[in-house]
N, C-alpha and C positions, 0 to 999 in steps of 0.2 A: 277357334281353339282346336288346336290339331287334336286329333280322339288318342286318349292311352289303351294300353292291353286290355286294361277291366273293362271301357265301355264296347271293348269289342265283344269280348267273351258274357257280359251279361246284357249282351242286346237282344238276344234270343227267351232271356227270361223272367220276361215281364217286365221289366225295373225302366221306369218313366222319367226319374230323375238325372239331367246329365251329368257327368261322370268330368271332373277334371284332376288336374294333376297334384299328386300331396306334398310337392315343393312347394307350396304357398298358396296361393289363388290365380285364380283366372284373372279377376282384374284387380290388384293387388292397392289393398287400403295403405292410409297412413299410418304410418308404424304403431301409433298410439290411438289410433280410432277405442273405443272402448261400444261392446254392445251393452244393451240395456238389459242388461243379466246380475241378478246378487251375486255375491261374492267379490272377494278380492282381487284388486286387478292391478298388476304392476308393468312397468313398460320402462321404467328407468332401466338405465343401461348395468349397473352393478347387479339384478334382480337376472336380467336377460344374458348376461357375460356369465353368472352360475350353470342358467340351465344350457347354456350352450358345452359344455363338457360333463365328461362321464368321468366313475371308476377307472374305465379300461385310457383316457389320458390318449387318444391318438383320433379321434374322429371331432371335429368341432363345426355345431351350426346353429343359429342365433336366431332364436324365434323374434316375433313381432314384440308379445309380451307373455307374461306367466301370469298361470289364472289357479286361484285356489279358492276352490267351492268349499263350502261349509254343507252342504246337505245335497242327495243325490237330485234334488229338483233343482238346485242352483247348476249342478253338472249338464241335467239333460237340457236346460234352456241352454248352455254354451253350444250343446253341440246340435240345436238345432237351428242356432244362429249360424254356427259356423256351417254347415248343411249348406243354410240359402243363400250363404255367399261363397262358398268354395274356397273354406280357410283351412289349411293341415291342422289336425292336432293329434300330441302326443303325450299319454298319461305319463308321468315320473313319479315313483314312490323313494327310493333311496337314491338315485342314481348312479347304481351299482351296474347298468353293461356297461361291455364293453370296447361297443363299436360302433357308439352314435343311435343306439337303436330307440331308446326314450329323447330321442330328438327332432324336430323340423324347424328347416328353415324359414324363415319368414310367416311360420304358424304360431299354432299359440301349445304350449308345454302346461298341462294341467300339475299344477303339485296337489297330491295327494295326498299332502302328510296330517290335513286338518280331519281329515275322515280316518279318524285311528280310533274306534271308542270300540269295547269289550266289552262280552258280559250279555247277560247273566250267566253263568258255566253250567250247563246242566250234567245229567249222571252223564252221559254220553256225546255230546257234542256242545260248540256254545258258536256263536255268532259274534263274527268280528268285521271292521269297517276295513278298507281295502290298505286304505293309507300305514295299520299296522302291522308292526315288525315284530316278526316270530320269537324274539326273544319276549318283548311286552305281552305276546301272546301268552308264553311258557309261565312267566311270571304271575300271569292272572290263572291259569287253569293250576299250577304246582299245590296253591295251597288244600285243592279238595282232591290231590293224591290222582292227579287226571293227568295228560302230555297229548298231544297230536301226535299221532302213529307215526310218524317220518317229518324229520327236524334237518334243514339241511345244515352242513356243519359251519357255517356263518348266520347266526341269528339274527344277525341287521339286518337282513334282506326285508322287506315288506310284502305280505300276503298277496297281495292283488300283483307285484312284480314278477313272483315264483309262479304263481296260478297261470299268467299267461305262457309260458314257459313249458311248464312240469315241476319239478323241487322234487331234487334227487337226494338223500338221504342215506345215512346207514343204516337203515330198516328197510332198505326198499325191498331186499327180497322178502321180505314178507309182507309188506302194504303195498308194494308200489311205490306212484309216484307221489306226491303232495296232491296230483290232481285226481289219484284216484280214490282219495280219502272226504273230498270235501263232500257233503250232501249237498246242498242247494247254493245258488249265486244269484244276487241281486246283480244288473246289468245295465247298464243305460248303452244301449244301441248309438252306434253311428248315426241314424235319423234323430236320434234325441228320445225316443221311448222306450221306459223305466218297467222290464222285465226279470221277471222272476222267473228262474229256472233248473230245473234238476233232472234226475233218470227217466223220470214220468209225466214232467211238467215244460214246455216247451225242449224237447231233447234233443230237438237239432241244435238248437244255439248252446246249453250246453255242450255239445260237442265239439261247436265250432270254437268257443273263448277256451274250454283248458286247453292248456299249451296252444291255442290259437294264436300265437305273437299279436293279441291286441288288436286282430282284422275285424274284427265283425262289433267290438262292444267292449265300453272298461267296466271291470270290475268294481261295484261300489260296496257291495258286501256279500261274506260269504261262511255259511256254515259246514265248522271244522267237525267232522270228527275225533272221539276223544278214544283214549285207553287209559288204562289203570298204568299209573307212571311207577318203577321200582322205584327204592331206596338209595340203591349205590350203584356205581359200576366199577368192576375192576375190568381196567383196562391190559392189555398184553399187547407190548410192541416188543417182536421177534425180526429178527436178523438172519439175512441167510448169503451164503456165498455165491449165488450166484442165481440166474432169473429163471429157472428152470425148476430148482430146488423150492422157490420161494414159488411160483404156480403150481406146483404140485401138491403143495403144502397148502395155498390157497384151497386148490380145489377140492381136496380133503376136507376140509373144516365146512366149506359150504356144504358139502352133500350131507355130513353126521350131524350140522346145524346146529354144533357145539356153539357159535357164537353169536347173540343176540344181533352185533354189528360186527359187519368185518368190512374191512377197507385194506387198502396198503399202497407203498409209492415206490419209485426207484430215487432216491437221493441224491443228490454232488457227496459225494467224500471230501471232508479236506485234505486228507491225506493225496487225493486223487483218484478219479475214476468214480464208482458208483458203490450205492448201498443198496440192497433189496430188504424192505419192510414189510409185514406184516404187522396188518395192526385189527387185534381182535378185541371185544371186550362182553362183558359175562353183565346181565344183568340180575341184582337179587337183593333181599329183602334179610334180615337179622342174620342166623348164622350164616358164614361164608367159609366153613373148614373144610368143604371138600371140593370147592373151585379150583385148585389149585392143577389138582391128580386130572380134574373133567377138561379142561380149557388144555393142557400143553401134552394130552397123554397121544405117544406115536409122532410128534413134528420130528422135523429134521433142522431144527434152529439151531442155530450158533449158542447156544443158552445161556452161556456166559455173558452176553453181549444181553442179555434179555431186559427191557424194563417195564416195569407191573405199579400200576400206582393203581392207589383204591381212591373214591372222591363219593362226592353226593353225586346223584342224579343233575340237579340243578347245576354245580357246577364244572362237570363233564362236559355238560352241554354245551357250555360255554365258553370251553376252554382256545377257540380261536379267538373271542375276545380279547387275550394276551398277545396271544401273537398281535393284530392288530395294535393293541397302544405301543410295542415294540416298533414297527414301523413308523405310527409315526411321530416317533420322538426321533428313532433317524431319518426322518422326511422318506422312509421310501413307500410309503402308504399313498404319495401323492406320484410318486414316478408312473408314465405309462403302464398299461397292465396286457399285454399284449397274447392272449390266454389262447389256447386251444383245446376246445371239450368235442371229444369224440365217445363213439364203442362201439367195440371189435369183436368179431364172432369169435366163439371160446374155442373155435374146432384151427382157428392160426393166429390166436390174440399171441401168442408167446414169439414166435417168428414174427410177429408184425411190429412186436414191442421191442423187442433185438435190432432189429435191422431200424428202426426210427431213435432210439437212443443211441447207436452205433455214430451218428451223423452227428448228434449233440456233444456241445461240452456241459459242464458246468456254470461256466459265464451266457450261457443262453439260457440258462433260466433264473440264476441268481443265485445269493449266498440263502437265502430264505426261502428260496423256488423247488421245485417238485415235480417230477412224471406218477401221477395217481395212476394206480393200476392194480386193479380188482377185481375176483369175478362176481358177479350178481347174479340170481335169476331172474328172470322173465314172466314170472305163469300169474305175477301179480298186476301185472302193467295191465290196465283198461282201458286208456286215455286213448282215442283213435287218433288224436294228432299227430301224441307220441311218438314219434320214429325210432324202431332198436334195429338191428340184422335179428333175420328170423330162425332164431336158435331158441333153447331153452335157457342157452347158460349166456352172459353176455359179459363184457370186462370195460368197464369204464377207463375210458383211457387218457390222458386229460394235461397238457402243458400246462404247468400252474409258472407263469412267468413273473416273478418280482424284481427287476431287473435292479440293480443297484445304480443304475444311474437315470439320471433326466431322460438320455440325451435322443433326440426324436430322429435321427436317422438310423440310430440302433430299435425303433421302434418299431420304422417302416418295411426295414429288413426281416422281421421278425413276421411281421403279418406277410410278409409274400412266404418268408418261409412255412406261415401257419396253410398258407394256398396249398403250396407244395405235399405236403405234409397230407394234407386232408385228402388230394385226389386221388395221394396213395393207398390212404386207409378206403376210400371210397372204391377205388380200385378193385379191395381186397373186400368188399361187401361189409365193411362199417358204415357208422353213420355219423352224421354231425350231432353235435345237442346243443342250438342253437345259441346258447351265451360262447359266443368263438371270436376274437376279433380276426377276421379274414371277409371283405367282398362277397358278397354272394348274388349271383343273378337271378331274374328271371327265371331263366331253365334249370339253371342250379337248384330253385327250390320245387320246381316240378319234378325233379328226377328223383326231389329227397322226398318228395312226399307222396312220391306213386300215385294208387287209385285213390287217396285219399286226397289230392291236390286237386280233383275236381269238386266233392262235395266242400272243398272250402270256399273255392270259387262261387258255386251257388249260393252258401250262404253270408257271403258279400254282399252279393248282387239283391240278398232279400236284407239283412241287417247294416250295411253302410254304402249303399248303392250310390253314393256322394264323393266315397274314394277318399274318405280323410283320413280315416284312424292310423296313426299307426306308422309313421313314413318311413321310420329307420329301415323295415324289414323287406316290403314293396313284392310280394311274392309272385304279384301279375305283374310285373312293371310299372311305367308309369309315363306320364307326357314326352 
């Protein structure tokens, strides 16, 4: 077996188990071998043709079979079978990337969707199984007037998929990311043992799973953080002429902290050309008569153009769920999703947003597609995976592509263009945020992850020294 990057780089430390590659196995079973593991085990090809595609609709690879544990001891006997024989595996909870990354080939794809149980909610946090989606989450903590501090604004996502990640939010300037909210994570290691871990309790691996992309351990459960949820939001979506007016306008609001969430996009026009959005919204409880004067006083918006809708908490929250059943009742929920998520330092995010929409049309992102573009602060971010540009202020910057059509070479086009794109924001001292569909190498993620791309290294080499977990991502390489 020729050696890959990781048994080079964890030969030095300690790690006895050898190292092969997470396209499959070294000596590669019958497709339907089945280990002597509970849970459910499927191999037929309808079950294998699913998890072989994503969301994102342009990366496809076709495990052996899909295994779905019913309890985290069914999970860690998989993957200390898979361990002794050098089988890839890769967790899925919604199958929401968007570039093969909850995939491998010829391994096995855990569905996570049986470990979704909640509860009990206590005053301040409650514990949930990984396989659950943030809106079931919302659903169970709303009725005792509770929310997780930072919601990303698609609730289908599953907690253990965001957790590896980050889960960025319109509360982030004030919590962070989703990963800096959780207390404690249940864990089943790459070797197959079932740890628990938080700030004070095993805190390297902590470290290593949030936003880890999945290298070192899946998530089996994890304790949320809670807040006291308002009542309403009145949301403000403002209009501005042009992208300059609309970040100055942004940056305003963020510093006076007028708005509980602020976000905003650049839009297609139909009329042609673009729209600069703001979109702020106010959170509060019974009377709401002097929201009005506090949320729009001093902007520079179009006001005429302005639209202000009041809604419940609950269903604010929810409101890209519409968009969703719109898509796909016109099939384009199923068209490739060809996305690039970046952020830009705030000291040339406006120069960097001009000159990259300058290149765009409207048919590169679509009739329902979007450049998100917002600034955030920083001082809440904890997660050491986390990658931002080192500013206080940072701007989400972020291709939201829904393309209107199937068609796969307007797909492929698109990810070399998200390449392009990205080297130039990287160029200009952004960063990725890894649900991106574009390639990323080896050195690519050494470059994005600095001095922190060695303490992940080490803690491979101690939590999946076997090289399985995870394939889509492959931060040291591979065979």
């Amino acid at each position: 077996m020729t050696p890959n990057r990781r048994t080079l780089l964890c030969a030095g430390l300690g790690a006895t188990a050898e190292f092969v590659s997470k396209t499959g196995s070294a000596t590669p079973a019958a497709s339907c071998d089945r280990p002597d593991v509970a849970g459910e085990w499927r191999c037929d090809q309808s079950s294998r043709s699913a998890a072989a595609s994503d969301f994102g609709g342009i990366v496809s690879r076709t495990p052996r079979a899909v295994y779905r544990p019913a309890s985290r001891d069914d999970l860690a006997a998989l993957l200390r079978w898979a361990t002794r024989h050098g089988v890839a595996v890769a967790a899925r909870g919604q199958g929401h990337s968007t570039y093969g990354r909850a995939m491998t080939e010829n391994g096995i794809v855990v569905d996570m969707s049986a470990l979704a149980a909640i509860g009990p909610v206590q005053a301040d946090r409650v514990a949930v199984e990984a396989g659950a989606t943030w809106d079931a989450v919302l659903a169970a903590t709303l009725p005792h007037g509770l929310t997780p501090p930072v919601l990303t604004n698609y609730l289908g996502l599953s907690v253990g998929g965001t957790l590896a990640i980050g889960g960025i939010g319109g509360t982030t300037s004030r919590f962070g990311f989703q990963t800096d909210t959780v207390r404690e994570l249940e864990i089943v290691t790459g070797s197959g043992d079932a740890l628990t871990c938080s700030a004070s309790v095993n805190a390297d691996l902590f470290d290593a799973v949030r936003a880890g992309l999945g290298q070192c351990g899946i998530v089996v459960r994890a304790t949320l953080g809670l807040v006291r949820a308002p009542e309403r939001v009145r949301r403000y979506q403002l209009f501005y002429p042009d992208l300059a007016t609309l970040t100055a306008d942004q940056q305003r609001t963020l510093a006076d902290g007028r708005f509980h969430q602020l976000q905003g996009a650049i839009l297609p026009n139909p009329a042609g050309g673009w729209r600069y959005q703001l979109d702020g919204a106010v959170f509060y409880d019974g009377d709401d008569a002097a929201l009005e004067h506090q949320a729009l006083d001093g902007l520079s918006d179009r006001r005429s153009a302005a639209i202000v809708t009041d809604a419940t908490y609950r269903d604010d929250m929810s409101a890209f769920a519409k968009l969703e059943q719109a898509l796909r009742s016109n099939g384009q929920w199923f068209n490739p999703h060809p996305w690039l998520l970046t952020f830009l330092r705030a000291s040339n995010a406006e120069r960097i947003a001009r000159d990259v929409v300058a290149g765009l049309t409207p048919t590169d992102l679509g009739p329902f597609g979007r450049v998100t573009y917002y600034p955030m602060s920083s001082r809440a971010v904890r997660t050491p995976l986390l990658r931002l540009p080192d500013e206080a202020v940072v701007f989400p910057f972020n291709l939201i592509r829904i393309p209107a059509s199937g068609d796969r070479g307007e797909a492929e086009h698109a990810v070399g263009q998200n390449r392009e794109l990205y080297e130039r924001i990287r160029d200009a001292g952004g960063v990725l945020y890894p649900v991106s569909a574009l390639p990323f190498s080896p050195d690519d993620w050494k470059r994005h992850l600095g001095a922190r791309w060695q303490s992940l290294r080490e803690a491979v080499g101690r939590y999946d020294p076997a090289n399985i977990l995870t394939p889509g991502y492959e931060p040291f390489g591979s065979a």
